[in-house]
DRENLUMDO-550296 format. One record per residue (C-alpha): y, z, x. Coordinates in steps of 0.02 Angstrom, whole numbers, plus 50000, padded with zeros to 5 digits. Layout:
BEGIN
YZX...
This chain:
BEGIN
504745129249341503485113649313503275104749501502725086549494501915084149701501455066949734501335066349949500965046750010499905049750148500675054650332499825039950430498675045550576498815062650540498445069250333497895059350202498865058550045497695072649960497565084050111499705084050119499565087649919498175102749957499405109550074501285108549988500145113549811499545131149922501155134550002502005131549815500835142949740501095156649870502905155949864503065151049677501555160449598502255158449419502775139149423501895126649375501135111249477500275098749472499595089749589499435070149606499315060649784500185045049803499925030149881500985012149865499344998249893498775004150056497535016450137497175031549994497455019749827495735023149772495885041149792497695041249725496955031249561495535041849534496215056349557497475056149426496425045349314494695044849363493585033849350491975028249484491695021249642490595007049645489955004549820489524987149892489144980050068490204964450113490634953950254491854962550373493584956250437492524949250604491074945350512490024959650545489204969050381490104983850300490054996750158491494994250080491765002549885493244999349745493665008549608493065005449412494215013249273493875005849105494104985949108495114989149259494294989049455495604995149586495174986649754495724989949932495774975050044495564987450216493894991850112493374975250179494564968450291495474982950370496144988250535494775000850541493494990950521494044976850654492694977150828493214979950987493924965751094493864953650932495104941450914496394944250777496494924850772494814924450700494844939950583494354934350362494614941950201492844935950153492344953850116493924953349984493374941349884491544947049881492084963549820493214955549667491734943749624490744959649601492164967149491492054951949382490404950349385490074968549307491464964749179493104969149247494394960349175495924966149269496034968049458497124979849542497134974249735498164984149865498674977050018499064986550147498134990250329497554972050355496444966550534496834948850453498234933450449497224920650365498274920450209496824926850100495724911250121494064920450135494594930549998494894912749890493344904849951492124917349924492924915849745492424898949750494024890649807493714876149951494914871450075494494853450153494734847350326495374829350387493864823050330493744829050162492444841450214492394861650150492644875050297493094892450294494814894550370495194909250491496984911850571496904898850702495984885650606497354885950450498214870750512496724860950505496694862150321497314844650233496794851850074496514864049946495104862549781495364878949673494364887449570494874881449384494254900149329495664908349390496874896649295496174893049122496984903548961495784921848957495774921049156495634938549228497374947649269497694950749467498934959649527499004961949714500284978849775501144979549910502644988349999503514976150069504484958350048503844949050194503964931950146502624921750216503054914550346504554914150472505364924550598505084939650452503464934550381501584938450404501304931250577502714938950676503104955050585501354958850564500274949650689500574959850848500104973450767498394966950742498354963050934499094944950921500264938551081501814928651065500804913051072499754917050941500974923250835501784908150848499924896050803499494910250672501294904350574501234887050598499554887550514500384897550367501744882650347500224870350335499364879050195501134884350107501564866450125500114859350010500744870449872502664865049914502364847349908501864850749743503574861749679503104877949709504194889049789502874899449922503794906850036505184914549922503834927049848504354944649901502944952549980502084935950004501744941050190500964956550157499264957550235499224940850338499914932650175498744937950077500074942149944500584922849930498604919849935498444929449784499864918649691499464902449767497294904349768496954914649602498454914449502498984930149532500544940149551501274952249666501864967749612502704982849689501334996449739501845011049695502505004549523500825000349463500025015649507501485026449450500815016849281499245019149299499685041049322500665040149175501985045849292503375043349144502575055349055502215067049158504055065649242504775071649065504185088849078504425092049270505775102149355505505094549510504675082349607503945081649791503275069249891503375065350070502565050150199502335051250386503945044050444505755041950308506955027350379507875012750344506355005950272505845019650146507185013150015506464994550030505154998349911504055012149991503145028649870504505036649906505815028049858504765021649689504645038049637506265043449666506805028349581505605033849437506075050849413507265048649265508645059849356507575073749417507745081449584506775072949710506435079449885505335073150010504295081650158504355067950338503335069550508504935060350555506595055350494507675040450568509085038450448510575032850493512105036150372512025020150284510125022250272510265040150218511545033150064510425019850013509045031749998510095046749887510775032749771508855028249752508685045949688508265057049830509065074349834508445080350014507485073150147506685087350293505595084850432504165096350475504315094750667504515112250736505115109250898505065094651034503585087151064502745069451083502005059350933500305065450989500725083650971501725079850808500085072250731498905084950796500085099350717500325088650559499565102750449500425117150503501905111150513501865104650356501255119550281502735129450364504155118550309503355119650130503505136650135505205137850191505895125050061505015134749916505755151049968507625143249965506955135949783506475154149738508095163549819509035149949703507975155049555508175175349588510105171249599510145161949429509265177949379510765189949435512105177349364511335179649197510995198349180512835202149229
């Protein structure tokens, strides 16, 4: 037996490597004479880089950049051939967000800096994941450190923030990004968010980052002001799936550098060689930190079930919330079985704090039905 593990990370509590450490010892206990291999996942957020390099290598190239509240930080991205894999929480993360700040005033400065390096060095393709954003500026710092300007009533440059995007009347972009041999961007996310609106960046996203009602509400409006320049002039902003993701940084991508958005997981799957690998695999495992009616809108999960060319696909959860209909959309996606390591009741603090063990325990339990069905198949065939 040949098992293909690729965990997306449980959020708070394992990282996508740690969850792979554990199901690969629990599958090599149980399963001592299968094969597995061993690649963590990840869909554009927190543990891309170490998704990447793990299945492909590659080297960090550390750089300090402006932080989301302008503070310095050490940020790094990935370089893999002509290829640089960036995170934008590197730079502009939740983590990296200081206490009591305003997520009104949060940038994406730091983004930018770190693809300007990238391009600098030679990089001719940038592979930008989006998830775990402190910000809701629509990637403006990210543009202007790239050299974009955005103008205010009086034809002046400024550097936009969230609640100084509706005082931009104008928008000069960077030619580079548009001539013939401009660099390819792709910017993954795992969701289809459109901009702005009652689903978009600003009130989906923004109270997580700390923002009220009222700010959510000043935070979108200034998202319809920038959209709007690029409307006026045909294009179609806020019907980009995923154009929300990370305080519309997706749609700042498209709109700034002349980018595209692309589904997360899909363009790391590529960049694994996941097809390949896929071919020769009996089975596949992955798992995430909570499975529900959102898993089969485009999460890892449900891109690699989606990916796995028939094969059996179950999936390890620190929670599940399916509901039937959810539960159906996610097996015609291509998921076999679904189980949740929870051992008994307890809060979400206990959960997380025993995120390892009982991981490792429900592991070892689902590889011990896989072997009982293997020892069966046995007895079948020798009478």
């Amino acid at each position: 037996m040949k098992i293909l593990l690729l965990p997306d990370s449980f959020k708070g509590s394992l990282s996508a490597q740690r969850a792979a450490d554990i199901l690969c010892a629990a599958a090599n206990e149980v399963l001592p004479d299968a094969e597995v291999v061993k690649l963590p996942a990840a869909d554009g957020g927190e543990g891309t880089l170490e998704a990447v390099k793990a299945a492909v290598g590659g080297a960090y190239l550390p750089l300090p950049v402006t932080g989301p509240c302008g503070q310095s930080v050490q940020a790094r991205y990935l370089s893999v051939g002509d290829t640089a894999v960036i995170e934008l929480a590197q730079a502009a993360g939740l983590g990296q967000r200081l206490p009591g700040f305003s997520p009104m005033r949060t940038t994406t400065y730091g983004v930018g800096q770190l693809i300007s390096h990238a391009l600098q060095v030679g990089h001719r393709r940038i592979v930008l994941g989006l998830g775990g954003s402190a910000t809701t500026d629509m990637g403006s710092g990210m543009a202007a450190a790239l050299g974009t300007q955005f103008l205010n009533a009086k034809g002046q440059p400024f550097l936009p923030v969230g609640e100084t995007l509706h005082l931009v009347k104008g928008v000069r972009l960077n030619g580079f990004f548009f001539q013939k041999n401009a660099p390819r961007i792709e910017a993954l996310c795992d969701v289809e968010n459109p901009l702005y609106g009652t689903n978009g960046a600003a009130y989906v996203f923004g109270p997580q980052k700390g923002a009220d009602a009222n700010e959510v509400k000043r935070l979108d409006a200034g998202l319809r002001v920038v959209a709007g320049l690029f409307e006026k002039q045909g294009a179609k902003v806020n019907s980009l799936p995923g154009g929300g993701a990370a305080g519309g940084a997706g749609a700042g991508v498209a709109c700034f550098l002349n980018g595209r958005i692309a589904s997360g997981i899909d363009v790391l799957l590529d960049l694994m060689k996941f097809d390949d690998l896929v071919k020769t695999a009996d089975l596949i495992v992955t798992g995430e930190g909570s499975v529900d009616g959102q898993t089969a809108g485009g999460k890892a999960v449900q891109g690699i079930a989606r990916r796995a060319a028939g094969k059996p696909v179950i999936v390890f959860s620190g929670s599940a919330k399916l509901d039937p209909a959810s539960w159906e959309k996610l097996r015609a996606s291509g998921v076999a079985a679904v189980f949740p390591i929870v051992q008994e009741p307890c809060t979400l603090a206990e959960a997380m704090a025993k995120a390892s063990d009982n991981l490792r325990v429900t592991a070892l339990n689902v590889f011990s039905l896989l072997k009982l069905q293997q020892t069966a198949g046995l007895t079948q065939q020798h009478a």
